[in-house]
N, C-alpha and C positions, 0 to 999 in steps of 0.2 A: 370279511376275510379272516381267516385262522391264521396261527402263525406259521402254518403250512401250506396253508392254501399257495395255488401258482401264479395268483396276480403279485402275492410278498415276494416270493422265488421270480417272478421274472423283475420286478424293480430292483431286488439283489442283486439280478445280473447285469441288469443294466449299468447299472453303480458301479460294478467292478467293469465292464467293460472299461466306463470311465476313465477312472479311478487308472485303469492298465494304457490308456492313449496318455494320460497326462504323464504317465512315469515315463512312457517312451518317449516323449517328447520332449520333457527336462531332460533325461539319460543324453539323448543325441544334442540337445543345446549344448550343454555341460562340456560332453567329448568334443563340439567343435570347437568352442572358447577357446580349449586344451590345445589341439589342434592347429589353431591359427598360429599360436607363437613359433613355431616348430615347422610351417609350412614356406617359410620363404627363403627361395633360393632352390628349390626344389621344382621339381618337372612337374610340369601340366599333369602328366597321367597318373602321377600318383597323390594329385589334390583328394583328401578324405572327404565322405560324403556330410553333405550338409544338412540342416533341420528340415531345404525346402525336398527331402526324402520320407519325414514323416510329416504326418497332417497332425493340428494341434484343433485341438477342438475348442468348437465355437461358441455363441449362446445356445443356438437351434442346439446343439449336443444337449445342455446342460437343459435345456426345455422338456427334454424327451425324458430326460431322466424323473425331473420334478414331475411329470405329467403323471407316471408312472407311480409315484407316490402319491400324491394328489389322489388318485382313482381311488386308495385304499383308506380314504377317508378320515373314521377316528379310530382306526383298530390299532392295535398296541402288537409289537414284534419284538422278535429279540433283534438287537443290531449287530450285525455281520460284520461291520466295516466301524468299529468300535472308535477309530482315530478321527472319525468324523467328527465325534465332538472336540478337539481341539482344534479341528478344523474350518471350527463355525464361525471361529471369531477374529482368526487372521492375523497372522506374528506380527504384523504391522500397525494392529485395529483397525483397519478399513474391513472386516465384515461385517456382516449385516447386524451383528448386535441382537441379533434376536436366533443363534441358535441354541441347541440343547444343552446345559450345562449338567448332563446325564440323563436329566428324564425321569427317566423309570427307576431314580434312586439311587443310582451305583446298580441296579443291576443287570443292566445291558439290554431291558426291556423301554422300549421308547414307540411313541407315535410318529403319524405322518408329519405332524408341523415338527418335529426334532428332525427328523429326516431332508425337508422341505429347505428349513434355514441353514443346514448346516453345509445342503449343495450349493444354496447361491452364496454361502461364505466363502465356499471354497472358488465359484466362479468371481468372486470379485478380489479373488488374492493372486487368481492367476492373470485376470486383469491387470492390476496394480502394478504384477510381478513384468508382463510383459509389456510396459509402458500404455499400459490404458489403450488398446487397438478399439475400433469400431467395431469389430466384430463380437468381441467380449462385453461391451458397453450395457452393464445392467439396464433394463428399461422399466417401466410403471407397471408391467405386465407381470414382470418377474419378481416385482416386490409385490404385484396383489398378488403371484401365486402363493408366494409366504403368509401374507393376511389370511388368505381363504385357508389354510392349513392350517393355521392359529383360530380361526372360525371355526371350522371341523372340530377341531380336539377341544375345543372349549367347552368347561360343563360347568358344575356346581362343586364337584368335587374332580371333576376332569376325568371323569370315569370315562370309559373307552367300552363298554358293555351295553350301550343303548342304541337305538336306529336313530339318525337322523336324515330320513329319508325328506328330500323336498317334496313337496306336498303339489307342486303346481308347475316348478319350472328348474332346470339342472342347474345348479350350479358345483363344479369339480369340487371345490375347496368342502361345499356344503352337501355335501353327495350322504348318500347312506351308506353303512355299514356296520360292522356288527364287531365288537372289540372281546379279547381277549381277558383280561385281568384286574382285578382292583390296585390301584397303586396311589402314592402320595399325593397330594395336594400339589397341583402342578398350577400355576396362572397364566393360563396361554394369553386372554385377554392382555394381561401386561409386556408379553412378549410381541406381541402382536401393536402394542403401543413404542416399543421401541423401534418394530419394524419403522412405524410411519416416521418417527423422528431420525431414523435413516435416510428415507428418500428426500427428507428437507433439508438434513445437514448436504448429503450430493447435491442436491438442487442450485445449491451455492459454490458449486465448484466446475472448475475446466474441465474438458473432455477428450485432452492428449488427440490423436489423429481423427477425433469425431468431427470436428471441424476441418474447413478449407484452412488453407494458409493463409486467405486473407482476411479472415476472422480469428486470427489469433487475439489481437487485443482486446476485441470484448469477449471472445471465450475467457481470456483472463480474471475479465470484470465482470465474468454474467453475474456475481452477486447483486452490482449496483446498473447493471444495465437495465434492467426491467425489461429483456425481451425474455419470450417464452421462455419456460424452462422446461426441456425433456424428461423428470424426476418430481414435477410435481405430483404431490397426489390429488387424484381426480376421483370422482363422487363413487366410483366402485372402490376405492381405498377405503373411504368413508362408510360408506355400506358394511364394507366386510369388520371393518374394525367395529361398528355399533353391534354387528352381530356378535364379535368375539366376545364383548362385556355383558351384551345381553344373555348370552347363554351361560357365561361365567357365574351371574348371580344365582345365591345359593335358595333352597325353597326354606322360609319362615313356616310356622306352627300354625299360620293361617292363609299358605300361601297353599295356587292350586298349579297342577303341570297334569295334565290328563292326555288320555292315548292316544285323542283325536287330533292333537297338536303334536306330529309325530317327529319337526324338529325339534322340540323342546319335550319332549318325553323320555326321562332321565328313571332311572333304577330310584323305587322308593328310598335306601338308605345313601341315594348320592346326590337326590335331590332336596330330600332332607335336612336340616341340622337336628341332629335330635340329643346331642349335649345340652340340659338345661341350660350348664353355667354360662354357654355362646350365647352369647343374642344375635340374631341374624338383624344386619343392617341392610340398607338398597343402596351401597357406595357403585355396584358394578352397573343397576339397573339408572343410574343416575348418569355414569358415565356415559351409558348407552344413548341416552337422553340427550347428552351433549353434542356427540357426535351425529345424532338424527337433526338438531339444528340447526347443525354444519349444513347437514344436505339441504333443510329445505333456506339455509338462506340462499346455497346456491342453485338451487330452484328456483328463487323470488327474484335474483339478478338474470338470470339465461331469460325468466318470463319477461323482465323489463327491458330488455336490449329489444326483443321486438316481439310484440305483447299476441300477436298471434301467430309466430313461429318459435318452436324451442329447436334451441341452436344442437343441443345434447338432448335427442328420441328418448335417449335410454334413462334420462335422470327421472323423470318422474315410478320409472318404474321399480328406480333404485331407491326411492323415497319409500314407497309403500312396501319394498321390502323391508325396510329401517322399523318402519311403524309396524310393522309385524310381529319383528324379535325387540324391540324396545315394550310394546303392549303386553308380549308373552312375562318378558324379564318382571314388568311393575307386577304383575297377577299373580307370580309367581312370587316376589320379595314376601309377601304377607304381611308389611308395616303398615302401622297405621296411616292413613290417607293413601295405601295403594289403588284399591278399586280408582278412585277419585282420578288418578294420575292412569289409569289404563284406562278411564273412561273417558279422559281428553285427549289419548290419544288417537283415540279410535274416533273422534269427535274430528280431530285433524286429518286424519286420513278420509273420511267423508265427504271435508272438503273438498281435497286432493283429487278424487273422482268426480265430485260435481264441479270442480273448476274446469276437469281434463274432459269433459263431455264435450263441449265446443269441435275442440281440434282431433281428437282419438277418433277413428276409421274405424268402420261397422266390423265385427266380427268377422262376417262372411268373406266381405271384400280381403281383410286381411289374412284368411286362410287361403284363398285365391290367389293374393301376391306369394304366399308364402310357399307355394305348392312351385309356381313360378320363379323364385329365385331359388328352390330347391335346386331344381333344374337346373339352372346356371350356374349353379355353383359347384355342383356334381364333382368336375375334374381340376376342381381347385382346390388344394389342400388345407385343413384350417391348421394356421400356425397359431392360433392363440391359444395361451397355455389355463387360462382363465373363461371358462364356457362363457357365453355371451347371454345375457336374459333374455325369455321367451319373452317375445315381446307381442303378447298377444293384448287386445284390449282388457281384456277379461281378466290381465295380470294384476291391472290397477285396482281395482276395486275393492271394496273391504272382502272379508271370508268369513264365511260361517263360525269357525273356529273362531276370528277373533271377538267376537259378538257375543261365545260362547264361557271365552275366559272372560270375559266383563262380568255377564251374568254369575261364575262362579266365584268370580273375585268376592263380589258383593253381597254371593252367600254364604263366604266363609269370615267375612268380615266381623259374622256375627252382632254388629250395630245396629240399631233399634230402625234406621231406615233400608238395612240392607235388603228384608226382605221385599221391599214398596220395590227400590230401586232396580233389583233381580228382575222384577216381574216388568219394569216399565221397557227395560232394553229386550224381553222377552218378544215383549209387544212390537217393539221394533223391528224385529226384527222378522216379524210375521207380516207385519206391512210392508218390507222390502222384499219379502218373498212372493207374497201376494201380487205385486204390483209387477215384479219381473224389472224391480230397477236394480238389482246389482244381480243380474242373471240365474243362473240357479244354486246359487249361495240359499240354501235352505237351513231352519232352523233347528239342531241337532237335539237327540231325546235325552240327552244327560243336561240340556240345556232346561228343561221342562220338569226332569227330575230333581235338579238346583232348586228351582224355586218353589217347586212342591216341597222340599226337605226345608227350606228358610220357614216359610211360615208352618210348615206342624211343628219346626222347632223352636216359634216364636211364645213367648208367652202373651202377648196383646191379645186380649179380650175377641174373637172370632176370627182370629191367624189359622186355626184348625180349620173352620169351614170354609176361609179361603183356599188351604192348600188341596181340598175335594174338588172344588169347584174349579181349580186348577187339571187334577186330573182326567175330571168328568170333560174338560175341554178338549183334553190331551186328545182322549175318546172321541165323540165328536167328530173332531177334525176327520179321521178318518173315512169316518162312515157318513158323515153331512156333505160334503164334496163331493158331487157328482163327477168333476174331472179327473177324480185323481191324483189331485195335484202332491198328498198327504198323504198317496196307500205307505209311502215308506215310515212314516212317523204312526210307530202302536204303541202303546203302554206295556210296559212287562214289571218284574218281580219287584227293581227296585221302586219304580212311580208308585204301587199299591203300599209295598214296607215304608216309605216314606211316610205315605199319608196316616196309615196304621198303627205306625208309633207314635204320631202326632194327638191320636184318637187314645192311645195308652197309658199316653202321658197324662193326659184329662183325666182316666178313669183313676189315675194315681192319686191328682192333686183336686179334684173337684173338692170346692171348701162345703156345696150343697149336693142334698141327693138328687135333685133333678137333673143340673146338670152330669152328676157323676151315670145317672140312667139312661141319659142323653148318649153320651159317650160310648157307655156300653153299647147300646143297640147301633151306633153308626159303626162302633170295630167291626162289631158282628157280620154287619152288612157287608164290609167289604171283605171279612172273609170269606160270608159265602162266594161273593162274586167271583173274589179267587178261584176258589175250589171249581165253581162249575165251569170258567174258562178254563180250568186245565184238564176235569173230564169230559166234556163237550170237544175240546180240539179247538172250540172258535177263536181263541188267543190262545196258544203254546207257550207263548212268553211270559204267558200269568200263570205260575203255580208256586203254591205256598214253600216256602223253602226253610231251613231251620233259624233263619231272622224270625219270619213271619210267625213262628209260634211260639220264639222266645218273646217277642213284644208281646202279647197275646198272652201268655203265660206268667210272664211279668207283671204286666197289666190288672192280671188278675190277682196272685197275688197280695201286689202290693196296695192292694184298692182297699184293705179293711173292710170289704164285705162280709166277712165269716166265711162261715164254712162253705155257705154256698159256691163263694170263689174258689175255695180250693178244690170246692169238686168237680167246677167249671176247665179250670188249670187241667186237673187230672185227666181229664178226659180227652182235652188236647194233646196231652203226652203219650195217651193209647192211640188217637189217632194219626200222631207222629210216629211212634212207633210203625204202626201199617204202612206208611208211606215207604217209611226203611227198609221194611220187610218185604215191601214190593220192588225194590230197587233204586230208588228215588235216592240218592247218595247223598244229595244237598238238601237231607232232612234228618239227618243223623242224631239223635238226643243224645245231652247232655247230662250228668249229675248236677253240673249245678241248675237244670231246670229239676230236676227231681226233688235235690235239698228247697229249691224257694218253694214249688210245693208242699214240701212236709213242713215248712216254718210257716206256711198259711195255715196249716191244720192244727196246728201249736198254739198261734195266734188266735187262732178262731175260739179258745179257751172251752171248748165243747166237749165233753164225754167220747162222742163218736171220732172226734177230731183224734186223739191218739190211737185211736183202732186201726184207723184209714192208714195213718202213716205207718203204723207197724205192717199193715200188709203191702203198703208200697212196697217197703223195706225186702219182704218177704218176695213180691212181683220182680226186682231189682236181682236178688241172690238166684233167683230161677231164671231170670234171663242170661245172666253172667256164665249160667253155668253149663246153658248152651254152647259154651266158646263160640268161635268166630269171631266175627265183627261186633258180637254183644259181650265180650272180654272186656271192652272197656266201661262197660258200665257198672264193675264188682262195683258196692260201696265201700267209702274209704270212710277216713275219720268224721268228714262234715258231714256226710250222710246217717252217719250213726248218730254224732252231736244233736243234728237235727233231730230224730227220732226221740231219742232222749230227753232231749227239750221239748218234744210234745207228751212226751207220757210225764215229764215234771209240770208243766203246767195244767193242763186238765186234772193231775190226780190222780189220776187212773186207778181203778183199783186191781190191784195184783201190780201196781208199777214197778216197784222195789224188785218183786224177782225176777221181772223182764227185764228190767235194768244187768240187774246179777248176772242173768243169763246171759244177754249182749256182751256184757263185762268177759265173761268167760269164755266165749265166741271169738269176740274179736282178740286175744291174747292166746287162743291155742293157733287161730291163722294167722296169725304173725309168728309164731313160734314154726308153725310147720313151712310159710314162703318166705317170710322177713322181706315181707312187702311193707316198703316206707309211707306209704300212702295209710296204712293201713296199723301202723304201729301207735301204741297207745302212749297219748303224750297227756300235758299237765290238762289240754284243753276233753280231753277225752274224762281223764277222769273228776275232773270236775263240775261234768255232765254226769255222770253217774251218782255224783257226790247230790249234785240236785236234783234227783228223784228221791233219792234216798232222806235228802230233809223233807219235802214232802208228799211223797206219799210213805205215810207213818206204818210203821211194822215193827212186833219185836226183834230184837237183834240188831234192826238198821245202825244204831251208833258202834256196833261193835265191826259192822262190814266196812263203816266212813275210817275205825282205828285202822282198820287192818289195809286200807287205802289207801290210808297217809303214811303210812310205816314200811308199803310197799313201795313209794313214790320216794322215800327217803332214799330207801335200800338201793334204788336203782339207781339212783342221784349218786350217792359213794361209791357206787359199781364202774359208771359209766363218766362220770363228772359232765352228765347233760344234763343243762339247764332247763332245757324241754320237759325234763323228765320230775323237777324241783316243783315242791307246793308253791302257790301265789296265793295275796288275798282272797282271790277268789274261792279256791280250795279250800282255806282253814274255812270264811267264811259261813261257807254249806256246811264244813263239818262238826260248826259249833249250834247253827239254827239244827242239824239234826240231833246231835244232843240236847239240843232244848225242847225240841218237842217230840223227849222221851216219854212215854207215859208207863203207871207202872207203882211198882213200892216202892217206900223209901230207899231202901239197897239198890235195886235197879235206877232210881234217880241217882245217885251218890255216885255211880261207876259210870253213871254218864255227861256228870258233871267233871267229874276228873277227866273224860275225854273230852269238854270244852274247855276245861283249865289249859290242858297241856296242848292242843290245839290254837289259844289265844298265847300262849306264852312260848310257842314256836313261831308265831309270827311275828313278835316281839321281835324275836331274837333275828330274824331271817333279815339275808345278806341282800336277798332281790326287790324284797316289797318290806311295806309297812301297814301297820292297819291303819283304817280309814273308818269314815264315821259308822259303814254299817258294823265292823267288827265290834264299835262298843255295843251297839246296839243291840247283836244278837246273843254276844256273849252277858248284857245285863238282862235279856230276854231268860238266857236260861239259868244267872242268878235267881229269875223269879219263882220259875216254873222248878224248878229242879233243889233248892236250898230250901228248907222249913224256914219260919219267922223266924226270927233270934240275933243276936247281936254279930253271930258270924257271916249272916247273909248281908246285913245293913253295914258289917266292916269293908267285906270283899266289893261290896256296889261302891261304896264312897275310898276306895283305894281305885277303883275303877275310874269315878268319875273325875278323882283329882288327875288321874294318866290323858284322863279325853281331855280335861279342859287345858293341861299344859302340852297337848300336843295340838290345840286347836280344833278339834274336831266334833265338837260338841254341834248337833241340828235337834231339829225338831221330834226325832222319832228316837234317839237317845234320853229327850226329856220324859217323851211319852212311859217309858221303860224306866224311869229313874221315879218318874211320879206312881207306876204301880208297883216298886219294887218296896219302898218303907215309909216310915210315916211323916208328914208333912211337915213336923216341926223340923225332922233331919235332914230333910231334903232342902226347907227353906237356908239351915246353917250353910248344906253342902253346895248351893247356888248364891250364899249372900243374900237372900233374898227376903228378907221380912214381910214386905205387900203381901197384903190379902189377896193378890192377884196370883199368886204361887199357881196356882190349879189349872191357870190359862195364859202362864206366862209361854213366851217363845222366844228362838232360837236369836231373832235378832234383836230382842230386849235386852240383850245380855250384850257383859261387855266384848267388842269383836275381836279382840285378839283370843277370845274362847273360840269364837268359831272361822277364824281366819283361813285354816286347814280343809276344810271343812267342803266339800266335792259331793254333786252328785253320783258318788258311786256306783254302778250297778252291783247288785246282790249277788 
């Protein structure tokens, strides 16, 4: 319901009806009180009229109202009758203690349990108010209606936006509906805890004209009498309250809550915690736990009074609802030992039905009776405000569902036995179908997909060809069953992307080529299989979607097969492409499958490897410019990056002025859209800055000055940081000065732009140089300084800066030992040993290379 809908609008009205009998009823008490004093001595005919003129309303009244709310489940409203929250709790404190102390925050938006508790507050003040009549007498009915309203609104974050449709059998409190609004962190489960410590504290107390007159003195005592008590709570108390805590607990980062478990199917960010710094505990799933064995020890006493009659039909059925929302709640918590504790529960309820086999009445015969007291019951009105449980046989028994959350408990558990364990309750769950021993509880395909997804994402040594062998059964099943029993259980998208990524994963990490060959040819296979179930028709439910060719494209990639991979990849991307193009929506590419492409062809360190990715580049800009739905594939910065990064590693020749060109590209379209995506930041150019070290050309050092000076200018323009050199930058910009080739003057002007390139990072406020900075800046003392006492100065004023900053490795020494002669070098290292020529980085003493990082270049 909306907060318009007409079941809201007629509980509104019913309320205010209310709400307008009880003001008439005080008004005319009130005037007779007045009245009285003033009437005596006066004439019969003009006695004022009395209260028995209006009728005061009863429970039954306040039944119809809460019913009425009740029906609207866990939807959220604005409230009408605003004074109701101070009417929950009763100027006296005898209310129920558990109404709304606003709800919805201060903002006049509240659920049914705020609504629920704050009419029996107000029926137990007018109770109180009228000396406690029999007619007012709250009963066990009217405080589980309060439970089951507190059961309804109970979530994880008490969101009011989710269905909580019962799955099997009505209960009012637990009904379905559809809510309104995100709002605070509400704890009905705790409210719903206070409920019950209401009906106990009453339970110890008199009952004004509920009683004969000749039981006054133990109604006085019913605390210490030990006769019945009319306010105890009794096992649907118990029921409704485990449900409230169970649904209360919030979902952990390894808990699961999926669609098929439709009361416990909560909005991802409300069943959620997704605050790192929270850790989600199971304090709620724990509670629920407690009060589940409440029920069953009052299960084990009703069984022992007389071992084959239960005194209370209904308890066992209130039991396996408990074991329902207590299994959901552990599966859902995500802590460690959850699976464990949803898998004894569901171990307990197994029991529970194989105990109840004895005495529980065949199906048939009890649809028979049931058809039959339908009948009788017809012109008899139901006054209970709390639906009664379907008390079918078939209520008992476990459910698919919870068979299901076990299974994915103990696939998200991620534990080295979870995937064994997934598969063994799997198993079980196929022989309780098969056999027809808990009716047609069948086992669900997300149940099958669980454990397909556990082991391809297990790493144990043939976890992969179990999770095939998994699916190929899946298959199977359907088609080996002559009865049928299985047409509904087929394979679709996710069962194949499961296994497939699992086969991906392999082609990633195979440590040998066999198995890595392995790998490949089984992906293969199940893509084709893919493909021809979905142009064949014979499965619909199998077609490649955009997972299926990201794994696949990943896969290839990342496999360090060369280039063949990547032109494996590529070729997936065109035929991904056509899928889009055919209208296939759920195959849409992405750039960043395009970018791991082009960093295959990069990788692949081949000649043709940068060609390939330049006309990617070039296929990319031509489709973009198609607009439409292909607008979102412009290349932005990581696509150029990429590119760039393959025409710097391979070499390319001509790379430098493709570079240039891109360079000048991507800076007149940012100037003409001032598309951010697309704007040239520190990472852009120094990608351009490493083509330009190597692939060597003249002028390159003069386009890396004009790069950094460009990068300055826009840094003091803008004061972005983005836009500021990093090590990385000077870096490139000193290895391209070093491997300037050329005349003396042409070296000299390109040594001064690694001077002042090494002496801006110095001085720079964001980074510092690192070991390869010494490295390439005494690279192009080598390459770039004539012999002489100025080059052997500048290197040993270098290496005294590397070694008091710590930075001194192996490829600094390498550059130190070609740069001057061995006696200077041995002074500038301390080192006298004949060993100078083959000394290393960790011969030396370590606070020299303390600093000292794998840098990337």
């Amino acid at each position: 319901s909306t907060p318009t809908s007409p079941s809201v609008k007629s509980a509104s009205q019913a309320e205010s009806m209310l709400r307008d009998a009880i003001l008439r009823y005080e008004r005319c008490s009130s005037s007779t009180d007045t009245n009285d004093t003033t009437t005596e001595g006066t004439d019969a005919d003009s006695t004022p009229p009395t209260t028995a003129s209006v009728v005061r309303p009863d429970r039954r009244s306040f039944e119809l109202v809460i019913q009425a709310y009740l029906n609207l489940g866990r939807s959220r409203f604005d409230d009408s009758h605003s004074s109701s929250q101070q009417l929950s709790n009763g100027s006296d404190g005898s209310g129920s203690g558990s109404g709304s102390s606003g709800g919805g925050g201060g903002s006049g938006t509240i659920c049914s349990a705020d609504k629920v508790a704050a009419l029996h507050g107000m029926m137990e003040q007018l109770w109180n108010d009228e000396g406690r009549p029999k007619e007012l007498t709250p009963t066990v009915d009217t405080f589980n209606a309060v439970l089951a309203a507190c059961a309804a609104c109970a979530g994880p974050r008490s969101a009011t936006n989710n269905n909580l449709r019962r799955r099997r059998r009505g209960r009012s409190g637990r009904s379905r509906q559809e809510g309104a609004d995100q709002h605070d962190c509400i704890n009905y489960a705790a409210k719903a805890e206070e409920v019950l410590q209401r009906m106990q504290d009453l339970a110890t107390e008199s009952y004004g004209d509920d009683r004969d007159s000749d039981d006054d003195a133990t109604s006085q005592n019913i605390a210490t009498s030990g006769g019945p008590c009319p306010l105890s709570p009794d096992a649907v108390s118990f029921s409704l309250l485990a449900a409230a805590w169970a649904r209360q607990q919030p979902m952990g980062p390894k808990g699961t809550s999926w669609s098929g478990y439709e009361r416990h199917s909560f909005d991802y960010e409300d069943a959620r915690n997704n605050k790192s710094s929270v850790r989600v505990d199971c304090e709620c799933a724990t509670k629920a736990e407690e009060r589940l064995r409440i029920l069953e020890a009052m299960f084990a006493e009703d069984s022992e009074t007389e071992p084959d009659v239960l005194n209370d039909f209904e308890l066992p059925y209130l039991l396996a609802e408990a074991y329902d929302d207590c299994l959901a709640a552990w599966a859902r918590s995500g802590v460690v030992g959850a699976p464990i504790k949803a898998e004894d529960i569901l171990r307990r309820w197994e029991t529970l039905a194989d105990d109840l086999d004895e005495w529980t009445v065949d199906a048939r015969i009890w649809k028979e009776e049931r058809k039959d007291d339908d009948k009788d019951d017809d012109d008899v009105p139901d006054t209970s405000i709390v639906h009664k449980e379907d008390l079918s046989p078939l209520s008992i028994i476990p459910t698919a569902e919870a068979y299901t959350s076990v299974i994915l408990a103990h696939v998200l558990s991620k534990s080295n036995i979870g995937p064994r364990k997934a598969s063994d309750w799997l198993e079980r769950t196929l022989n309780l179908y098969e056999t027809g021993k808990w009716g047609n509880n069948r086992p669900d395909l997300i149940a099958f997909n669980g454990c397909i997804t556990a082991w391809s994402s297990c790493n144990d040594d043939g976890a992969v060809e179990k999770a095939e062998e998994m699916l190929n059964r899946l298959e199977s099943l359907r088609t080996e069953c002559s009865d049928g029993r299985f047409n509904y259980l087929s394979a679709d998208t996710v069962s194949y992307n499961a296994c497939l990524g699992g086969w991906c994963k392999r082609i990633q990490n195979a440590k040998d080529s066999e198995r890595q060959t392995e790998a490949t040819r089984r992906a293969k296979n199940l893509f084709d299989r893919m493909e021809a179930y979905c142009i064949s028709g014979e499965n619909p439910n199998v077609c490649p979607n955009s997972r299926t060719y990201a794994s696949l494209i990943y896969g290839w990639t990342r496999s360090g097969l060369g280039i063949e991979a990547a032109d494996a990849a590529n070729d997936l991307l065109r035929r991904m492409e056509e899928r889009y193009r055919s209208g296939a929506r759920d195959c849409r590419p992405t750039l960043q499958l395009y970018s791991a492409t082009i960093n295959a062809y990069a990788k692949a360190g081949q000649a043709d490897g940068a060609k390939k990715a330049m006309s990617l580049l070039q296929h990319l800009n031509d489709l973009s410019s198609a607009g439409g739905k292909w607008v979102e594939l412009t290349p932005d910065n990581v696509i150029y990056c990429a590119v760039l990064d393959a025409i710097a590693r391979t070499r390319m020749e001509g790379g430098a002025a493709c570079a240039l060109t891109i360079l000048r590209e991507v800076e007149e379209f940012y100037a003409a859209t001032g598309d951010d995506l697309c704007r040239p930041n520190v990472r852009f150019y120094t990608a351009v800055m490493f083509v330009l070290a190597n692939c060597r050309k003249e002028g390159n050092v003069q386009e890396a000055q004009g790069i950094l000076m460009k990068m300055e200018q826009n840094y003091e323009e803008t004061r972005d940081p983005d836009s500021l050199p990093n090590s990385f930058t000077y870096n490139y910009a000193i290895n391209c000065a070093a491997n300037t080739l050329g005349t003396l003057e042409v070296k000299s002007e390109a040594f001064k732009v690694a001077l002042k390139a090494f002496q801006s990072l110095r001085k720079s406020t964001i980074d510092t140089p690192n070991s390869y900075t010494y490295a390439f800046f005494l690279k192009a003392c080598n390459s770039l300084l004539p012999l002489g006492d100025m080059r052997y100065n500048v290197i040993e004023r270098t290496m005294n800066e590397c070694i008091e900053d710590g930075m001194l490795n192996d490829e600094v020494l390498n550059w130190l030992r070609r740069g001057v002669p061995v006696q200077l070098g041995r002074e500038i290292l301390h080192f006298p040993d004949k060993a100078y020529q083959t000394v290393r980085a960790r011969d030396l003493p370590s606070e020299w290379t303390c600093s000292a990082r794998r840098n990337k270049r």
